[in-house]
Structure formats: C-alpha cells, structure tokens
C-alpha positions in Angstrom: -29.9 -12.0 47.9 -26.7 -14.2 48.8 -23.7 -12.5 49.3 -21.9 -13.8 46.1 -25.2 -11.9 44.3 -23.9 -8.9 46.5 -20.2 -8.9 45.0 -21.1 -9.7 41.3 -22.9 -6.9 41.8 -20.8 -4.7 43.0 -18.3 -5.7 40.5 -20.6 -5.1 37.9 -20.9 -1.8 39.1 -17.4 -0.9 39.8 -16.5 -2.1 36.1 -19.8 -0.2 34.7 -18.5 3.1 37.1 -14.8 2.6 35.2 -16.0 2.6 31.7 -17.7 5.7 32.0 -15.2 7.3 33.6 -13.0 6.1 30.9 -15.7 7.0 27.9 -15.9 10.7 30.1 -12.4 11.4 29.6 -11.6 10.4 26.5 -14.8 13.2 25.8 -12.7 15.8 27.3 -10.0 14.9 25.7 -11.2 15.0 22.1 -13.2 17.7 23.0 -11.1 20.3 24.6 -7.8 20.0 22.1 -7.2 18.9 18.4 -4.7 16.1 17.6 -3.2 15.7 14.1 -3.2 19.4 13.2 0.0 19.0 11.2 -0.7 16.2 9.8 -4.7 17.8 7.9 -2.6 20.7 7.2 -0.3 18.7 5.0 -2.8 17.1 3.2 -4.8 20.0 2.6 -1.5 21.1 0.6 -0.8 18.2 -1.0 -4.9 17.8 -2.0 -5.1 21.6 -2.8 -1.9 21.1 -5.3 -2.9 17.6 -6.9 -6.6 19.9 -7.6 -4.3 22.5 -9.0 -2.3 20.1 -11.6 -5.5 18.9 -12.5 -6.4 21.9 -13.6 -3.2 23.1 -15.6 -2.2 19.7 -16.5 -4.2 19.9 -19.5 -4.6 24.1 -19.4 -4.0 24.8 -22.9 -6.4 21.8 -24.0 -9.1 22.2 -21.8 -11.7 23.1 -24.0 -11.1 19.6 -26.2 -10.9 17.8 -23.1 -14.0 19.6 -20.8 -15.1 22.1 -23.2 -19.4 21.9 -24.7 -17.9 20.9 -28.0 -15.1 18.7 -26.2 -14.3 15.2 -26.9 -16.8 13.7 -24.6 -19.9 13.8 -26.3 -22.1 16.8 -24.5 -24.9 14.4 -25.1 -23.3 11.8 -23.2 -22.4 14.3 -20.2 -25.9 15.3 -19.8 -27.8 12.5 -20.7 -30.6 10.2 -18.7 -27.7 7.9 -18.1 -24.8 10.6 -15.9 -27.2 11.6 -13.0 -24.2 13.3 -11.8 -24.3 16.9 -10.8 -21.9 19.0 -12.8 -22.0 22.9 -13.0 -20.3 22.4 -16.2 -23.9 21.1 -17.0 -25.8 24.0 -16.5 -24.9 25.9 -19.6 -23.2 24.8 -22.9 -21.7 28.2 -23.4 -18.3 28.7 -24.1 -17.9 31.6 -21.4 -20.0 29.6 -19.3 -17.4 27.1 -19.6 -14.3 29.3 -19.2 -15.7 31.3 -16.0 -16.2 28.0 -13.8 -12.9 26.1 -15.3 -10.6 29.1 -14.1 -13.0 29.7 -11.3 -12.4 25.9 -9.8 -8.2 26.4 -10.3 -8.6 29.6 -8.1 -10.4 27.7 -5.7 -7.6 25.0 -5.6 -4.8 28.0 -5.3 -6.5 29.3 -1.9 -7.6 25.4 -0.6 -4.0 24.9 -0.6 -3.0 27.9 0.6 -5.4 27.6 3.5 -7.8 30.9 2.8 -10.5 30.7 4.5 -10.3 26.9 4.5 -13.6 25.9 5.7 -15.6 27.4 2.9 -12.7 26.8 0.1 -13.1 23.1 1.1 -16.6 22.8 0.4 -16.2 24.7 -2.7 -12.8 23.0 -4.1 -14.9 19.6 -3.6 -17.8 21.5 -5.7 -15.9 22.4 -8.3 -13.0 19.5 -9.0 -16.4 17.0 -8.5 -17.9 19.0 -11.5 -14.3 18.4 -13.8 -13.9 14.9 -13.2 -17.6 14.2 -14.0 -17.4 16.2 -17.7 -15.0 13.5 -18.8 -14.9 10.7 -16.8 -12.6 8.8 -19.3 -9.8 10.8 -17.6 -9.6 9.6 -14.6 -7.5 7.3 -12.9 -9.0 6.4 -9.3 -7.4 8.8 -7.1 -10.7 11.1 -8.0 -12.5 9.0 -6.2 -10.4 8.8 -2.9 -10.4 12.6 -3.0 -13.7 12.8 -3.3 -14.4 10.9 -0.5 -12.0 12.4 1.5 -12.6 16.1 1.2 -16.6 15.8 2.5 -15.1 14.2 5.6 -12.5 17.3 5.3 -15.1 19.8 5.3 -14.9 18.9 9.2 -11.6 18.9 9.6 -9.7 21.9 11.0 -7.0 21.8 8.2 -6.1 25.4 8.4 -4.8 26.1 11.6 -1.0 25.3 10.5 1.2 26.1 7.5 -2.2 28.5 6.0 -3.3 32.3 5.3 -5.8 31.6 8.2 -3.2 30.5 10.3 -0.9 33.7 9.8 -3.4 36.4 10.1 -4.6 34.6 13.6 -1.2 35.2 14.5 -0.8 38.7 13.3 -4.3 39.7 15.2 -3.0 37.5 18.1 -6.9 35.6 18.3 -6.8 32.7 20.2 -9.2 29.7 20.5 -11.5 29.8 23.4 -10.9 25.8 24.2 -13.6 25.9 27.0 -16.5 26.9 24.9 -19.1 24.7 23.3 -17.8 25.8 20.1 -15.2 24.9 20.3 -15.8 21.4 21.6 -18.2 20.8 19.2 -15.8 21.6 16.0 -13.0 19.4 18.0 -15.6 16.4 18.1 -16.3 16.6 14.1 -12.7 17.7 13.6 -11.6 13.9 15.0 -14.7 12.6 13.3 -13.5 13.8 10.0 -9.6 12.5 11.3 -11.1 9.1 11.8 -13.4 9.2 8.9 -10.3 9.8 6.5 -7.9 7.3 8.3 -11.0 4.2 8.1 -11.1 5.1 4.0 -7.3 4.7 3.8 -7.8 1.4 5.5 -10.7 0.5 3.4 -8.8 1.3 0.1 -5.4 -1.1 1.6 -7.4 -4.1 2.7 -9.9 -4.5 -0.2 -7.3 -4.2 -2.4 -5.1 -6.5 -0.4 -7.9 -8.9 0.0 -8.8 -9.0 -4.3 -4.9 -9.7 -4.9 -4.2 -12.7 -2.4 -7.1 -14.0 -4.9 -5.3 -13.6 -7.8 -3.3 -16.3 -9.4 0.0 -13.8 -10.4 -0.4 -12.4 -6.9 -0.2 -16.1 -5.6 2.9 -17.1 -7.9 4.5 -13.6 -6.9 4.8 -12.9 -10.7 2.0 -9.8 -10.6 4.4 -7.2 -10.6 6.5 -8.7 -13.5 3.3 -8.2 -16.1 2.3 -5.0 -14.7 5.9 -3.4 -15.2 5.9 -4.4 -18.6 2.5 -2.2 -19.1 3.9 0.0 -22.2 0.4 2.5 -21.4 2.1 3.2 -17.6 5.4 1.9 -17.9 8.5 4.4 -17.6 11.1 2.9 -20.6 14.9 2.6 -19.4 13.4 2.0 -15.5 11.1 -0.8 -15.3 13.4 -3.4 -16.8 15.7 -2.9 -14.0 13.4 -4.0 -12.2 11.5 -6.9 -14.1 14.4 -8.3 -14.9 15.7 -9.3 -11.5 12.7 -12.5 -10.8 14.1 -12.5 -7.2 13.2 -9.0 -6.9 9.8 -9.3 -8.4 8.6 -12.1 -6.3 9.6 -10.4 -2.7 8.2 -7.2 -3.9 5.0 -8.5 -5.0 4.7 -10.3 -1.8 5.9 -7.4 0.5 2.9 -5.3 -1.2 0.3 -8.0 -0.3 1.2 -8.3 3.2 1.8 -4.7 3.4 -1.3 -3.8 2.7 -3.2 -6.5 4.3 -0.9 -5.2 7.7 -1.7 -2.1 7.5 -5.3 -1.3 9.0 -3.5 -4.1 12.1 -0.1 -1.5 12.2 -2.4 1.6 12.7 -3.7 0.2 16.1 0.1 0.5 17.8 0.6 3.7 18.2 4.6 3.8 17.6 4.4 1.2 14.1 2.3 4.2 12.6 5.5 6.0 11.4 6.4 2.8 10.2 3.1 1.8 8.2 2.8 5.5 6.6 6.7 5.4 6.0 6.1 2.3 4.2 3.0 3.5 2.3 4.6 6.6 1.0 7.9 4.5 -0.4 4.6 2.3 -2.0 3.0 4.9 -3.9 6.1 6.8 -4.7 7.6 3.3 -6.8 4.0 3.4 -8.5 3.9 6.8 -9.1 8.0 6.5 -10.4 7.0 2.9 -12.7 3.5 3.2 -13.5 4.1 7.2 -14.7 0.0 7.2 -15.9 -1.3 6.6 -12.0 0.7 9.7 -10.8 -2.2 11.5 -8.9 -3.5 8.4 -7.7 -0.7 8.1 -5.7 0.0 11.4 -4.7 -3.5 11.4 -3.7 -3.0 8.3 -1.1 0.2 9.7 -0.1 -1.6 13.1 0.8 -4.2 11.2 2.9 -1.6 8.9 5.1 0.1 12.3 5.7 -3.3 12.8 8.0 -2.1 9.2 10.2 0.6 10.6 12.1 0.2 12.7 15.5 2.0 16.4 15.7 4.4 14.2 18.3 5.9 12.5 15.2 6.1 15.4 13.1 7.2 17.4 16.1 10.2 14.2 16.7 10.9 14.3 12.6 11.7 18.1 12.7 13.5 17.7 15.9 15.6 15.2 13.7 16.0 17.2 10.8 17.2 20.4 12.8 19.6 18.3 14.5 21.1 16.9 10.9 20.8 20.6 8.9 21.7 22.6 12.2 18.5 24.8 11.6 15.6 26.3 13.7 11.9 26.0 11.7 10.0 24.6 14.7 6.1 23.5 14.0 4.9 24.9 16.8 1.5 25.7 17.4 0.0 28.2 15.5 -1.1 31.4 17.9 -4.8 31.4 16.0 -5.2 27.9 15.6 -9.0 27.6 16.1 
C-alpha cells in the first residue's frame, strides 16, 4: 500500500469518525430535550378551536346537515362507493346521531384545552374525521390538512404548555425524568411528528406554487383580479378596493407565487423562519378576510405554521411585547412539561 493509499485512508476515516460523531450528537440532542413546545401548543389551540366551530357553526342545523335523514343522501354516505370509516355510519338512529355529534364537540373543548392531550388527540381526529366524511359537500380543503396533521400530532407533545396537563404537573410539582428511555423515545417521535407537520406545510406551498406558475392568469398576474370578483367567497364593499387598483393585483399575484415557491427554501435559514411564517400568516389572513367561504382553510394553515418557529422566537416575541405593554407573562417552561 503506497503512502498516498495510507492518507486517503486515513482521511476517509477521520471524515467517516466526524459524521458519526456529528449524527451522535444531534441523537442526544433530540433525544434528551423537546424544541418547539410553544409553538405544538399553539396549534393544538388553534386546531382544537377550528374542530370546535365546526361543530357549532352549523349547531342548530346539524341534523339537516349530518343528521340519518340529512341532506346528504344516507344512501350515498354508506354506500359501495364512500369506503370511508364514519361512526356516524354505524347506526341511523337519531340518538345515535346526537350522542357522537355532541360527543365529538366535547372532545374538541378538552383537545384545545390540553386534557389529557395524548388520548384527546387520537380521539378529536376520530371523531371530526367521522363529520367531515357524513357530508363531504361541506368541506373546503382545510379538512384535509388537519387530517393529515393531527395523526402526525398524535406524536407530538402538544400539552406541555398553555394546557390542563400542563397546570396540574405544576401543581403536583412532576417533573420529566430527561435521562430515561422514555423519555427519549417520546422526544424522538415528538420531533418526528414536528418535522412530519412542517414537510406537509411545505408540500401544500410548493405544489400549489408549482400548479400556478402553470397557469396563464398566474403568468399575466391577473389571477387575483378574477378570483376577488368570486361573488360565492367574495366579501362585498372590500374586494373592489382591491381589484380595482391593476398595479396592486399584478404584485400581489406575483408576491404569492414566489412566496410560496420560497418558502420550503426560507425554512432552511434558521433566522428567515419568522419571516416565512410572518409572511404566511398575513397570506392566509387576506384570504380568509376576501375569500370569507375558505375561512377554516386558512385558519387551519395558519395553526400549522404556528408549529415552524422555535420557543427562542416566541421567547424574543414576548420579550418584545412586554417591553411595548410594560407587563410580565413570561412563557417559561412549564414545571410538568413531560
């Protein structure tokens, strides 16, 4: 063996020796603390309360709109064609009906609250799955985002801030044991369940990015002229202030292709991230403000880029804000966070 042979070698095993150091501590790192606490917390509110309104949006018509005798055909809801599993399908009865309609609102109620969150995750994704699918005509794509995202949240520890699981750890003074392999393990799918929810967002931004740069209106910037002037989601008195400015409409149809093309690429540098959910939020808010019909579809993505930002930036953010209102309501760690 030649002596050039020797040092690639050695090389090659000083890089190999580097990168699983590196892989090593990043391990202990996501294993032995949780990151974005703050953030799954807020989104478990903002989920829990979009699950609610679904519920009492309608309260008082329910039974047309989900009901055995509702407006979408029973027939249709159970048929060879909806292989969907509903536990509105397991019994036509009326009570039936009732029990597991105000059951599913409860369920919402203590999901936001953060009540034993593990279990009111799995069970809020049970039961808001079975409304959406006894009349699909009703829905407006958010469902489907938070459908996705609350199986990855069954793994996410959203109850450890701003919940009822949160408070009574504090009052019984528990505290996590970090070094055990409980722990550890729960941190592991905790950040799996992080990332997994993060990657959808992405997914959701850059195919629709990708289908407008195909579009013709999207390439002429007149898109969001013709879609403001939607009379089924248009807010009358508002959206001709916009429409009516074609300057305006062309930058702002623009802005939202690149913006959402950019985003997945913003996430990767840690300090634009503020930045890219700042901007997605003030997105979602002018659709849910000018297309009034897609409201929780964009509460919904505005609840999920909550989840983006570290505790640092909410921690900086409520530094701010006490410094401009001259109060104290730190977000600091909860005792019992587990």
């Amino acid at each position: 063996m030649t002596k050039k042979q020797i040092r690639t070698g050695i090389k090659g095993n000083a890089m190999f020796s580097s990168m699983k150091t590196m892989a090593y501590s990043q391990l202990e790192r996501l294993s032995g603390s949780r990151q974005a606490l703050v953030g799954a917390a807020l989104t478990r509110i903002v989920l829990g309360a979009i699950g609610l309104y679904y519920y009492l949006r309608d309260y008082f018509h329910r039974s047309f709109l989900w009901g055995p005798e509702g407006v979408w055909p029973w027939q249709n809801f159970t048929g060879p064609d909806n292989d969907a599993f509903s536990l509105y399908s397991l019994s036509k009865s009326e009570t039936w009906f009732q029990l597991v309609f105000h059951a599913g609102a409860v369920i919402a109620l203590l999901f936001m609250l953060g009540w034993k969150t593990r279990a009111m995750t799995v069970l809020h994704y049970i039961f808001l799955w079975s409304l959406q699918h006894r009349n699909p005509v009703l829905l407006d794509g958010g469902d489907n985002a938070t459908a996705i995202a609350l199986v990855f949240f069954i793994f996410v520890d959203s109850g450890s801030r701003f919940s009822l699981d949160a408070r009574l750890s504090r009052r019984k003074q528990v505290r996590p044991d970090a070094g055990s392999m409980r722990y550890r393990i729960g941190s592991l799918l905790h950040h799996a369940g992080l990332l997994a929810v993060i990657l959808q967002v992405c997914t959701i931004y850059l195919v629709s990015g990708m289908y407008k740069v195909q579009g013709e209106r999207w390439q002429n910037g007149t898109a969001l002229y013709y879609i403001l002037r939607v009379g089924e989601f248009g807010w009358p008195g508002v959206n001709h202030l916009i429409y009516e400015h074609a300057t305006l409409v062309v930058a702002m149809t623009y802005a939202t292709v690149f913006f959402q093309l950019a985003f997945s690429f913003l996430l990767l540098k840690r300090s634009l991230r503020p930045f890219a959910v700042t901007c997605g939020i003030l997105l979602h808010l002018g659709i849910a403000v000018c297309m009034s019909g897609l409201i929780t579809f964009s509460s919904t993505m505005i609840a999920l880029e909550l989840l983006i930002m570290g505790d640092e930036h909410y921690l900086r953010l409520a530094d701010k804000m006490r410094k401009l209102v001259g109060k104290r309501d730190g977000l600091e760690p909860a005792a019992g966070a587990v």
